[in-house]
N, C-alpha and C positions, 0 to 999 in steps of 0.2 A: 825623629819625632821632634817637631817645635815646643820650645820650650815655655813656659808660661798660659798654656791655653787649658790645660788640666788639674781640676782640684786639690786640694793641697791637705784635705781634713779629710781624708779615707780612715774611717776606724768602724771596728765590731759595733752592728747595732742588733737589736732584736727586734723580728718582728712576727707579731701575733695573731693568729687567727681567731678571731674573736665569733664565729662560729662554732667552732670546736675545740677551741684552747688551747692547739698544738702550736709551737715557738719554735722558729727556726732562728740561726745567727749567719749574720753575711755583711762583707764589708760596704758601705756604705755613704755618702756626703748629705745624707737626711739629717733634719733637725727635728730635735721634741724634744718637748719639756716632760714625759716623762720620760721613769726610771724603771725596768724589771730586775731581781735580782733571779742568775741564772748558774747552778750548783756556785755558790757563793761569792759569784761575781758580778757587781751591776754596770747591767747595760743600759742606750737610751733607747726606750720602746715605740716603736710605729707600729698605730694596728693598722689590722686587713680587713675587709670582709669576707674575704673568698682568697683564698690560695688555691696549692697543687693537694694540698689535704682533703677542700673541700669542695674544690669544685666539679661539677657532676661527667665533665671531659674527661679529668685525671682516675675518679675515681668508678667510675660506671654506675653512679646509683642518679638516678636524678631524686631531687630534692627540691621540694615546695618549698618557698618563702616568700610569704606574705606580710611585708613588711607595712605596716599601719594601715590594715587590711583595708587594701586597696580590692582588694574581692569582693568584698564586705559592700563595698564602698560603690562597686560600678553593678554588682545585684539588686540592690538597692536602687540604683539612677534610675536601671532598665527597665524594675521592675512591673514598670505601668504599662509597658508594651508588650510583657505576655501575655498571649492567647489564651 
């Protein structure tokens, strides 16, 4: 393996599902400025939107999300064109 082309700052981070709240730990060379404490240890936090927790692959449900209801939003545009 060549030496010098691989990062150097591998440590425990957390990261969050911010859909569902569920926090996994894995090693990592991400940066944040925040902090979770995790059974009494703080770690640096990366959120997710979607993990293996919640995404509708892993888990078999599918799941609406309408994010700044953009549904809302294009029923509305449309709405002059129904019949």
């Amino acid at each position: 393996m060549r030496k010098g082309i691989h990062p150097e700052n591998y440590r425990m981070v957390a990261f969050k599902d911010m859909s569902n709240g569920d926090v996994f730990l894995t090693k990592s060379t991400a940066n944040s400025k925040e902090t979770i404490d995790v059974d009494g240890v703080e770690y640096p936090l990366i959120k997710l939107e979607i993990s293996r927790t919640s995404h509708p692959y892993y888990t078999g449900k599918m799941k609406l999300v309408d994010s700044a209801g953009r549904i809302d939003k294009f029923k509305s545009k449309y709405a002059k064109f129904k019949k």
